[in-house]
C-alpha positions as MATLAB code, in Angstrom:
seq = 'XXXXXXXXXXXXXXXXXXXXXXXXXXXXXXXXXXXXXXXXXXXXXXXXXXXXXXXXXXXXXXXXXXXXXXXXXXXXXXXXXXXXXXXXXXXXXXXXXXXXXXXXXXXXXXXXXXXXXXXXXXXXXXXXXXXXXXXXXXXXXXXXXXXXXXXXXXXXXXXXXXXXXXXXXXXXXXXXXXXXXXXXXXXXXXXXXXXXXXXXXXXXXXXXXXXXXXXXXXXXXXXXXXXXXXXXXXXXXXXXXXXXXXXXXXXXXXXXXXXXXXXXXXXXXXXXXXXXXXXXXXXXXXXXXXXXXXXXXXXXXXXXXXXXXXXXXXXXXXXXXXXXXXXXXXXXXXXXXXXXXXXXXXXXXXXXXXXXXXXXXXXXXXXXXXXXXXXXXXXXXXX';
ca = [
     343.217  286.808 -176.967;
     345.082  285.587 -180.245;
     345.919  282.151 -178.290;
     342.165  282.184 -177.255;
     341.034  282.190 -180.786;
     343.595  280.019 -182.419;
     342.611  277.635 -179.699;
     338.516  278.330 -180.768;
     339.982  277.520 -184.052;
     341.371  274.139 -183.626;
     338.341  273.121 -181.738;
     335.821  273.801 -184.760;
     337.665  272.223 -187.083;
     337.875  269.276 -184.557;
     334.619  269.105 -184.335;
     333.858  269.291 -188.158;
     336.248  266.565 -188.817;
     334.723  264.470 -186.351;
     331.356  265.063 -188.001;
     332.414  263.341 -191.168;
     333.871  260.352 -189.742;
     331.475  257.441 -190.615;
     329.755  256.428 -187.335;
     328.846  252.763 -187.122;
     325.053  252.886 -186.175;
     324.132  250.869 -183.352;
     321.007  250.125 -181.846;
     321.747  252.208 -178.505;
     318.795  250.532 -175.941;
     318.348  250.371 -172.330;
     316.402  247.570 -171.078;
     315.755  246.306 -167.605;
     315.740  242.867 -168.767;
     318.674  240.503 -167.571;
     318.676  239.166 -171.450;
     317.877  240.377 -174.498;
     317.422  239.905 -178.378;
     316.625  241.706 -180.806;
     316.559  240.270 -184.925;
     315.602  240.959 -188.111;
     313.168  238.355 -188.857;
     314.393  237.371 -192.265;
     318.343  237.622 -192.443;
     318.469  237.066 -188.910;
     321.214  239.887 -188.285;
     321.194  241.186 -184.364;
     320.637  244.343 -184.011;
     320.880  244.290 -180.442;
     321.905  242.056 -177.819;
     322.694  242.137 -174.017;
     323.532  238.591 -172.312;
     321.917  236.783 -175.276;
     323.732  233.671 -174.954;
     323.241  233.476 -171.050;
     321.242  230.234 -170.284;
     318.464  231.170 -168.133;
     314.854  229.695 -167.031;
     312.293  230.453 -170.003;
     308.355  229.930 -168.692;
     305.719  229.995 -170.821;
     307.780  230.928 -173.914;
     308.312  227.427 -174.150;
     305.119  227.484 -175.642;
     306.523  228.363 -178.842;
     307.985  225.325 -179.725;
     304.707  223.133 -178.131;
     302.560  225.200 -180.434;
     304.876  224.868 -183.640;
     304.807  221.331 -183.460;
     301.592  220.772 -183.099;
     301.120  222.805 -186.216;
     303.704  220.535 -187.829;
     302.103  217.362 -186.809;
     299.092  217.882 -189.572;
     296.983  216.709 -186.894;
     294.779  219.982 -186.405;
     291.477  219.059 -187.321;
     291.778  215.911 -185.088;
     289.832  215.427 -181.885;
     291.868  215.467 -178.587;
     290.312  213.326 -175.638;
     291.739  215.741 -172.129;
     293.070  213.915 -169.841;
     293.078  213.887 -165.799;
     296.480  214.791 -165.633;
     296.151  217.489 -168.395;
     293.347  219.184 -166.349;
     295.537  218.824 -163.299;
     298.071  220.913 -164.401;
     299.186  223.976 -162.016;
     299.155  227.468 -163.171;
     297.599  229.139 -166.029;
     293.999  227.125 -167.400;
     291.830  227.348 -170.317;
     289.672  224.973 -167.606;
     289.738  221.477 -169.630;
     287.354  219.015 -168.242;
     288.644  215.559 -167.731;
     287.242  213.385 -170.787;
     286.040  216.203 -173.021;
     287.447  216.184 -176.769;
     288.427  219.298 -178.082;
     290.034  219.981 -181.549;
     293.998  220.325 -181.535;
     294.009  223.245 -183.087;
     291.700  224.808 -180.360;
     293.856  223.805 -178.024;
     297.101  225.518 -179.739;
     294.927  228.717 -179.842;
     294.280  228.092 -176.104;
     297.919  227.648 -175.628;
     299.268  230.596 -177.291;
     296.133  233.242 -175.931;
     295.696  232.083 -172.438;
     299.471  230.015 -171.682;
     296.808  227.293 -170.743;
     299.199  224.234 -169.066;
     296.196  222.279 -169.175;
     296.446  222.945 -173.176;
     300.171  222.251 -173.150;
     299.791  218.370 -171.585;
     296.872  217.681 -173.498;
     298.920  218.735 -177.269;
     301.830  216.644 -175.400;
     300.172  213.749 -174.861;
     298.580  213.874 -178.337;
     301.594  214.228 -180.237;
     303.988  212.704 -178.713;
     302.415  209.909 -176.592;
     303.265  211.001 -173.177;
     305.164  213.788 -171.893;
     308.600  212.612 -171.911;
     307.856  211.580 -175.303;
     307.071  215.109 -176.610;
     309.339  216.311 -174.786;
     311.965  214.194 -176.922;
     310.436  215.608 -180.197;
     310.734  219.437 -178.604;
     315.082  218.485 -178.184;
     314.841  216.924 -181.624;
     313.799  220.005 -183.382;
     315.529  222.461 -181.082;
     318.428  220.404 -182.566;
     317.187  220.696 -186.147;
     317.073  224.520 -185.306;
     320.500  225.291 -184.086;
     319.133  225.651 -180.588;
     322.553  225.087 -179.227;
     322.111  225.991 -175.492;
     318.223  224.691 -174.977;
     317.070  221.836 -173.311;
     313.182  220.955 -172.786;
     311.924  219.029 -170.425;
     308.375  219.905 -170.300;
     305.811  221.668 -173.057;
     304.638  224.566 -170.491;
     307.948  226.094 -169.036;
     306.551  225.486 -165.285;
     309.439  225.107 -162.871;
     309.109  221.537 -162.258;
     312.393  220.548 -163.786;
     316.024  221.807 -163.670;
     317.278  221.002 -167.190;
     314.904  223.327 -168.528;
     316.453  226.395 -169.958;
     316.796  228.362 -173.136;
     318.775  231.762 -173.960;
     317.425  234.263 -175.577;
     319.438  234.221 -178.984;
     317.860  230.387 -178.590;
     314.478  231.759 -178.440;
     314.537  233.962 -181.404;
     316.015  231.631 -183.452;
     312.757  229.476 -182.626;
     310.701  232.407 -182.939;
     311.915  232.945 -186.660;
     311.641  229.713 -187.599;
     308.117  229.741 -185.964;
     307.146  232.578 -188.310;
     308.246  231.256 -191.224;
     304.645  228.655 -190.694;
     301.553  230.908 -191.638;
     299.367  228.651 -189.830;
     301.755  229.696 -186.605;
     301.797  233.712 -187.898;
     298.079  233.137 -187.738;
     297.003  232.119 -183.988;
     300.252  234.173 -182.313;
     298.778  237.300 -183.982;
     295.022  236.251 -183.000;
     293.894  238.866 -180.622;
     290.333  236.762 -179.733;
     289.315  233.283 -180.520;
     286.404  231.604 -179.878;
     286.249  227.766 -178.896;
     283.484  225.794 -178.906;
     282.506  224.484 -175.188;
     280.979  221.003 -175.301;
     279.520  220.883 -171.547;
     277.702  224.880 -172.054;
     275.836  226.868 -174.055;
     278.402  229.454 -174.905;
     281.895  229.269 -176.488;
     285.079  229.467 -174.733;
     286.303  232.788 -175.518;
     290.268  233.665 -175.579;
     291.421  237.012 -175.501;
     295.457  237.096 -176.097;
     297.739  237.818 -173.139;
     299.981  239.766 -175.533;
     299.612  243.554 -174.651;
     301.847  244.672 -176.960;
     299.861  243.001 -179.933;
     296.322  243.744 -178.059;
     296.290  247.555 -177.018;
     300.214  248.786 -176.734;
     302.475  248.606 -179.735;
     300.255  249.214 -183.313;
     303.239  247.363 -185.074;
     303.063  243.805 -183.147;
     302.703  240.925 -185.073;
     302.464  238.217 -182.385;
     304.521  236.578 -179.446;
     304.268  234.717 -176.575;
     303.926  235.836 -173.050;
     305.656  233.757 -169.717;
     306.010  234.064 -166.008;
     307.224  231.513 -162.990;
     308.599  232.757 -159.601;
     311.782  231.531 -160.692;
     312.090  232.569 -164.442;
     310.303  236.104 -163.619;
     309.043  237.870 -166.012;
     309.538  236.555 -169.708;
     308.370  237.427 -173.174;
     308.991  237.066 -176.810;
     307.598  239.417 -179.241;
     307.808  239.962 -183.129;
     306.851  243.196 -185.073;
     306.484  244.418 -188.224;
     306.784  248.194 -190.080;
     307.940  248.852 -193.794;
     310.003  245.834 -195.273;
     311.670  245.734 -191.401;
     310.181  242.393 -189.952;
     311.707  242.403 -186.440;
     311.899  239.292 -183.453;
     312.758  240.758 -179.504;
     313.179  238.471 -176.708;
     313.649  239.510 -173.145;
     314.529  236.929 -170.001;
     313.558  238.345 -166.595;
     312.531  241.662 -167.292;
     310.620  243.718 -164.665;
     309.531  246.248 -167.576;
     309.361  243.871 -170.567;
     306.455  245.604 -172.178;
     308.927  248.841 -172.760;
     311.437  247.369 -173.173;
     310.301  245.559 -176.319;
     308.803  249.146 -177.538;
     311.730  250.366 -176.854;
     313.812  247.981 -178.930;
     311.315  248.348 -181.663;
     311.544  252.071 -182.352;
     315.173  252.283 -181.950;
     315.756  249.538 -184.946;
     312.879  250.909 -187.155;
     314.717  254.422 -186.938;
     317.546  253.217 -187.302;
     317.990  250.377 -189.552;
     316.592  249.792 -193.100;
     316.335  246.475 -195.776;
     318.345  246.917 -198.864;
     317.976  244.524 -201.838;
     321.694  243.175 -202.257;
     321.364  241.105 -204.905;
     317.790  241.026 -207.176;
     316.022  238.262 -208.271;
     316.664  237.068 -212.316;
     319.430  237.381 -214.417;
     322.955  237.392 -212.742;
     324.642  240.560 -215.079;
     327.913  240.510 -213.124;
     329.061  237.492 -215.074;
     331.253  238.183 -217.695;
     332.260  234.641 -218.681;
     331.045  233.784 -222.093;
     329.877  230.113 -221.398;
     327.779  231.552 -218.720;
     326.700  235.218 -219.312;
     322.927  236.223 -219.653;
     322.648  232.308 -218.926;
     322.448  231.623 -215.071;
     320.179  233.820 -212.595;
     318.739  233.882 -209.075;
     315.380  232.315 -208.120;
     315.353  234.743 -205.165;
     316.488  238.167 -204.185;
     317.970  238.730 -200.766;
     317.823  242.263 -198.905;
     319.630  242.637 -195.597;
     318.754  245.433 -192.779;
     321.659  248.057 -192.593;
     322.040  251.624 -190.976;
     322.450  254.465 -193.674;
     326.067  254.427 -192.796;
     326.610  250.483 -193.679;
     324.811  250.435 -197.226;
     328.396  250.295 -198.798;
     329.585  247.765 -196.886;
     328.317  244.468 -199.293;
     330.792  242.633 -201.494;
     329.504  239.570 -203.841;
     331.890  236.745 -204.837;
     330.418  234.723 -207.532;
     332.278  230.900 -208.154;
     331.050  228.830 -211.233;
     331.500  225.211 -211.568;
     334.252  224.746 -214.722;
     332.125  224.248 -218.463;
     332.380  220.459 -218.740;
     333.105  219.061 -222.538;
     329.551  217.010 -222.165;
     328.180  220.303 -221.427;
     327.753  221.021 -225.150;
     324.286  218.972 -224.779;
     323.068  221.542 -222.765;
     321.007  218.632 -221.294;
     323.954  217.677 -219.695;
     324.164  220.904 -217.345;
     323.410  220.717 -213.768;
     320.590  223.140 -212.900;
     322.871  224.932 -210.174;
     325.978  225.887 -211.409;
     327.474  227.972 -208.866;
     326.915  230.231 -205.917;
     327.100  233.470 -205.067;
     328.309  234.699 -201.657;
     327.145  237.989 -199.710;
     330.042  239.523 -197.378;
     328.941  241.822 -195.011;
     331.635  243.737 -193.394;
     333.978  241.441 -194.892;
     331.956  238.281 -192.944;
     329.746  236.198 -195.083;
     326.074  236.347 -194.485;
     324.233  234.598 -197.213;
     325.036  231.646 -199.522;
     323.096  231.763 -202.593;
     322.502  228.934 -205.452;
     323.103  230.008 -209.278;
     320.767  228.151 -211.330;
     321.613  227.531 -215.180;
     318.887  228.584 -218.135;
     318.269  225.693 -219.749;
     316.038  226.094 -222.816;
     313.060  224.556 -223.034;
     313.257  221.370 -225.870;
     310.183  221.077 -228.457;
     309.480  217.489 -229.400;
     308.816  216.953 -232.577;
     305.152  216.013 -233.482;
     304.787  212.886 -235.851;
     303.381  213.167 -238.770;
     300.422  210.610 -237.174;
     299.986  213.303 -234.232;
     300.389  216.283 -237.034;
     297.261  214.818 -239.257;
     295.369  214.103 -235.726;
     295.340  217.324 -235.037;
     294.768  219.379 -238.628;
     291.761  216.920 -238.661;
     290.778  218.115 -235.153;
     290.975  221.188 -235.968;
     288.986  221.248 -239.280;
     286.022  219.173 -237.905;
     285.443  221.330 -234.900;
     285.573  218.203 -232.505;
     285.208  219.302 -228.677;
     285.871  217.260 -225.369;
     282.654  218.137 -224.410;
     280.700  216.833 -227.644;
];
């Protein structure tokens, strides 16, 4: 009996000294996708992640980066003539007729709501002249993105070329600099649209393919729906609760809709946006030349469990005082920067701009007896 309860003994206080060992919060998800994302939006920290890297076939995600560049081109209020081999694209239509003009921007709505193909040659051919032309521009600002395993060959996603492929990190790093654009935010969280039909007497009317923004998830924001034989089942997704702005991607998943939910409710349970460093003032500098004289133009917040808030350290560098400095004309307006380490890895990279103080002119004694005299006569602009 004693060596029963001495061993009862050592097991509690086991069990309460495992209890106050910091746990490192992880999004814990099951999905039945073969990849999957998910960010936060605006650091772009990954919260969770399963095969993210793995290149696979994308479908009508591809969208994404169609629609964003048409938004980019400034071109939306032009007219687009269709083509025949717009309106003879396979799959998914918004039913173009061959020689009709529709407005671009329609068209991007039709794009993103219905995955119209039709839609997707007609921006193409627009923008970028043909579609080996736009699909140039797509590779150029994948590039400009860090889209570092994604190649387009097409603006649709149909399976009618083998170097075109994306992963899903890829994709969300699209999707976030997609949602940056509010034009983009707009039409990818449009749940109807209606588009005027030139050859009847009633509008075109879109509803979105996006279930999760439509009827199933209240916190959806917008996304992008896809689906070919070969790439199955694909979708991208972005969601919004609190200050937690959130980006999930999932490659051939059978039950993407959950999955995404799932995602979703783990990370706004789990995970909230602290402000690291405020906007204004820097009051960590203690060097004289500097201090109460160089600040931030922006804040920055990052999304940690409860567990991780203590786990920021700042490092601020400062360019040396110059002797030509003493003209405070002569200081640059960013003297520094301030770096955010997370878990002892930088995140963030932040400019430190210098208060300069704003220099009167001094009036002439002409412009100084201009305007007493102004003044005393009562003379207005207007008479």
């Amino acid at each position: 009996m004693k060596i029963f309860n001495r061993l009862m003994a050592i097991l509690l206080v086991a069990a309460l000294v495992m209890m106050n060992i910091p746990q490192k919060a992880e999004a814990s998800v099951s999905v039945s996708a073969r990849s999957a994302i998910l960010m936060e939006q605006d650091s772009g920290r990954i919260l969770y992640e399963k095969e993210a890297n793995k290149v696979r076939r994308i479908a009508s995600i591809t969208k994404i980066m169609t629609a964003i560049l048409a938004i980019e081109s400034g071109e939306m209020d032009e007219m687009v003539k269709v083509s025949e081999q717009a309106v003879r694209a396979e799959g998914s239509s918004i039913y173009l007729q061959i020689g009709e003009k529709i407005k671009l921007e329609d068209l991007v709505y039709g794009l993103m709501l219905r995955s119209g193909n039709d839609s997707a040659v007609a921006i193409a051919e627009h923008i970028g002249g043909s579609l080996e032309g736009f699909s140039y521009l797509m590779n150029q600002k994948a590039e400009e993105i860090g889209m570092k395993n994604t190649h387009f060959a097409n603006p649709h996603g149909l399976d009618d070329h083998e170097d075109h492929y994306s992963t899903a990190y890829d994709m969300a790093l699209l999707t976030r600099y997609a949602m940056k654009n509010e034009k983009y935010q707009e039409i990818a969280g449009t749940k109807v649209h209606r588009a005027p039909n030139p050859n009847e007497s009633w509008d075109r009317v879109w509803k979105n393919k996006n279930r999760l923004l439509t009827e199933m998830y209240e916190y959806c924001t917008g996304g992008k729906t896809g689906y070919t034989k070969r790439a199955k089942r694909t979708l991208v997704t972005t969601a919004s609760k609190g200050n937690l702005n959130l980006i999930a991607v999932t490659l051939n998943g059978p039950d993407d809709w959950n999955d995404h939910i799932n995602m979703y409710e783990t990370a706004f349970k789990t995970y909230d946006v602290v402000e690291v460093l405020p906007q204004g003032t820097v009051k960590d500098i203690e060097d004289g030349f500097y201090k109460n004289k160089v600040y931030l133009k922006h804040p920055y917040s990052y999304p940690v469990t409860k567990e991780e808030k203590n786990g920021f350290k700042i490092d601020f560098k400062l360019l040396k005082p110059k002797e030509e400095w003493e003209d405070s004309r002569n200081i640059p307006e960013v003297v520094g920067h301030a770096t955010v380490y997370f878990e002892n890895k930088p995140v963030k990279k932040l400019p430190i701009y210098f208060k300069h103080e704003e220099v009167k002119e001094d009036k002439s004694f002409l412009d100084y007896f201009k305007s007493l005299f102004t003044s005393i006569s009562g003379v207005k602009k207007d008479g």
